[in-house]
Residue frames as qw, qx, qy, qz and C-alpha x, y, z in Angstrom:
[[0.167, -0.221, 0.409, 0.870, 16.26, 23.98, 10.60],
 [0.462, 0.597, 0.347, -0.557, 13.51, 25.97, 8.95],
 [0.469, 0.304, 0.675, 0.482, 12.86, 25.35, 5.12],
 [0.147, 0.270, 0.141, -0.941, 11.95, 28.87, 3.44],
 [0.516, 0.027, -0.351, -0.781, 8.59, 29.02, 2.32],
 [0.183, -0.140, -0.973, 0.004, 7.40, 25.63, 3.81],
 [0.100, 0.297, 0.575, -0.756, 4.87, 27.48, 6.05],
 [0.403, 0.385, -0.267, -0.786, 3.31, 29.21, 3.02],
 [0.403, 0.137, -0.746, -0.513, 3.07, 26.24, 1.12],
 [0.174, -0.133, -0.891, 0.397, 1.75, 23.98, 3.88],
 [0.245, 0.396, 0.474, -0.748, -1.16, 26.48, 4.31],
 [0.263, 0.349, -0.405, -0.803, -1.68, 26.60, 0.46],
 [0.247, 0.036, -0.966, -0.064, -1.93, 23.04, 0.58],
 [0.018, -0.383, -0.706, 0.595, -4.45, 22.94, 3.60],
 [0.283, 0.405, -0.026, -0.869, -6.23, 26.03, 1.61],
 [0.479, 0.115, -0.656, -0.571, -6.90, 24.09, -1.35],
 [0.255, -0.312, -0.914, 0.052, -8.00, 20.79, 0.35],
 [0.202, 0.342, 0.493, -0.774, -10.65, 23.59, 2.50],
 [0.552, 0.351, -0.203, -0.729, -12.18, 24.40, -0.88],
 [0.550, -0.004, -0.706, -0.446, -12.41, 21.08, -2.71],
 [0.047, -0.184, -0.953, 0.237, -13.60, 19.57, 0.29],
 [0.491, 0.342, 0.207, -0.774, -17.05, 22.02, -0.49],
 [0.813, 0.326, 0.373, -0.305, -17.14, 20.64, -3.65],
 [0.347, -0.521, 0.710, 0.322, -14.59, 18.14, -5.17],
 [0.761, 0.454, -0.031, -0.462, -16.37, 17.18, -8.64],
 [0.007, -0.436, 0.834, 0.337, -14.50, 13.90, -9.07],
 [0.740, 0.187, -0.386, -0.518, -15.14, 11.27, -10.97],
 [0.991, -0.046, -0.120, 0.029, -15.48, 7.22, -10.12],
 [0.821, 0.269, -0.129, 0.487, -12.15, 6.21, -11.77],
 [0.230, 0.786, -0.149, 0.555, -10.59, 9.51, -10.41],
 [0.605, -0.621, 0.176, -0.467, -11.09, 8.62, -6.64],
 [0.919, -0.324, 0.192, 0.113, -9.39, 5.72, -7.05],
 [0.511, 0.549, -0.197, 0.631, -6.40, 6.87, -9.15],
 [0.263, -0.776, 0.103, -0.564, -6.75, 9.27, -6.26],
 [0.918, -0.349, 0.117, -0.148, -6.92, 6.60, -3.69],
 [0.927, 0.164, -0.007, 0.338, -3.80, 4.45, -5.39],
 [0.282, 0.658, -0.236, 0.657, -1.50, 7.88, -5.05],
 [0.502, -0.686, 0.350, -0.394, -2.50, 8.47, -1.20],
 [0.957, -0.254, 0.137, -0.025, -1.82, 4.81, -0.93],
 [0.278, -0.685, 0.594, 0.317, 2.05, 5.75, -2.66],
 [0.737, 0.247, 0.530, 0.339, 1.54, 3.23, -5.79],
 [0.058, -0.486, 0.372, 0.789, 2.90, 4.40, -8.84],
 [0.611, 0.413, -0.295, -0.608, 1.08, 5.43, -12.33],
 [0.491, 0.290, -0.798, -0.196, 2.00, 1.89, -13.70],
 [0.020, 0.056, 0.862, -0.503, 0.63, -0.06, -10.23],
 [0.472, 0.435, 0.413, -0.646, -2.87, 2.11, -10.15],
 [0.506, 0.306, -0.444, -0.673, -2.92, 1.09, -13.84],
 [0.456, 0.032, -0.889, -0.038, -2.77, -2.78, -13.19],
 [0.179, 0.233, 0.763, -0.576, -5.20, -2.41, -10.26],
 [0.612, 0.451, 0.223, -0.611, -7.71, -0.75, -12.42],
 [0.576, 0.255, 0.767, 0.122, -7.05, -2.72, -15.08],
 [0.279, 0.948, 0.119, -0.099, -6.69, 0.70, -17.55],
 [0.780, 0.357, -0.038, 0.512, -3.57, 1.37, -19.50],
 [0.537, -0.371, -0.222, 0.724, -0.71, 3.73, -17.47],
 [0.113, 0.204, 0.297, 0.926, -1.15, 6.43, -19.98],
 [0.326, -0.641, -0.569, -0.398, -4.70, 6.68, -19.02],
 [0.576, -0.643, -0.357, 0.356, -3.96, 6.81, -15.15],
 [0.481, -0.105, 0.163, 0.855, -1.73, 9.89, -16.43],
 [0.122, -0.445, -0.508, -0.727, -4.60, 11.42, -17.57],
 [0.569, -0.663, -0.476, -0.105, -6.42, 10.90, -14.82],
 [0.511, -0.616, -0.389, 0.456, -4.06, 12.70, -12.68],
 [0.330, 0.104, 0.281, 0.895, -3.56, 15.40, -14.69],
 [0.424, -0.624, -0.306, -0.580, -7.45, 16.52, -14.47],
 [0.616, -0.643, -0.346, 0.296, -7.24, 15.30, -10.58],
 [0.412, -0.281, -0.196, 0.844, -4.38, 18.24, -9.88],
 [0.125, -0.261, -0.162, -0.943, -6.16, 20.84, -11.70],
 [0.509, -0.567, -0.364, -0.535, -9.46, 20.29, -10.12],
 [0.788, -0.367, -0.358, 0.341, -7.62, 19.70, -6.81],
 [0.137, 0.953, -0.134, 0.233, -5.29, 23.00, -7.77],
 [0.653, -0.647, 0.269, 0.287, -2.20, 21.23, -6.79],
 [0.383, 0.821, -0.298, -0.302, 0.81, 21.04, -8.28],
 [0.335, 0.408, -0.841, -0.119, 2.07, 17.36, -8.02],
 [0.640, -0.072, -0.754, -0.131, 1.28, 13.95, -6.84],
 [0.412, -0.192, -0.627, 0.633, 2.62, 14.39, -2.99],
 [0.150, 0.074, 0.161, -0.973, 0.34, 17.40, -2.74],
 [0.527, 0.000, -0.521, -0.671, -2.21, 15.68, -4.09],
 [0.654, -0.083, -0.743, 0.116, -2.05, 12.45, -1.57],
 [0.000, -0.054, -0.478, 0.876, -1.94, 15.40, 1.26],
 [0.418, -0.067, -0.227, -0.877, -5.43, 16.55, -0.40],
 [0.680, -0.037, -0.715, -0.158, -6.38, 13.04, -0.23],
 [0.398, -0.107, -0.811, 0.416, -5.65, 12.46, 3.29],
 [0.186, 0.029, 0.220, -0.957, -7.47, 15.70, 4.38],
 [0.658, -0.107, -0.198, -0.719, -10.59, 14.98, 2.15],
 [0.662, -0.161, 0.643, -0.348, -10.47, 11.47, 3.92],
 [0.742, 0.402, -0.325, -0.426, -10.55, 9.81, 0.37]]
């Protein structure tokens, strides 16, 4: 069974990771927030790894989707796997 629109999105996805993989302007701390999502931890985990308060890591993924141009977390861990992060 086909899902509507999965195709589309799936390519949108793929689209976006083509561009930021030219030039993904992240930061440090962002790569690994980054890193702690591909790896499936949650805000409140990647906070107690870095050792940064949860709110913060909330921040941090809030600039990561826009400069990524996704629109949640699981899109975001796709990006991740593409750019190889």
């Amino acid at each position: 069974m086909e899902r509507p629109g999965y195709d589309t999105h799936q390519a949108s996805v793929a689209t976006t990771a083509a561009s930021c993989a030219a030039s993904p302007r992240l930061t440090p701390t962002q790569i690994r927030v980054l890193r702690g999502v591909h790896s499936g931890l949650l805000n409140k985990q990647i906070a107690f790894d870095l050792g940064i308060a949860e709110a913060t890591v909330k921040v941090h993924m809030t600039a990561l989707m826009r400069k990524l141009n996704v629109r949640n977390r699981t899109q975001a861990a796709i990006v991740a796997q593409t750019l190889a992060i």
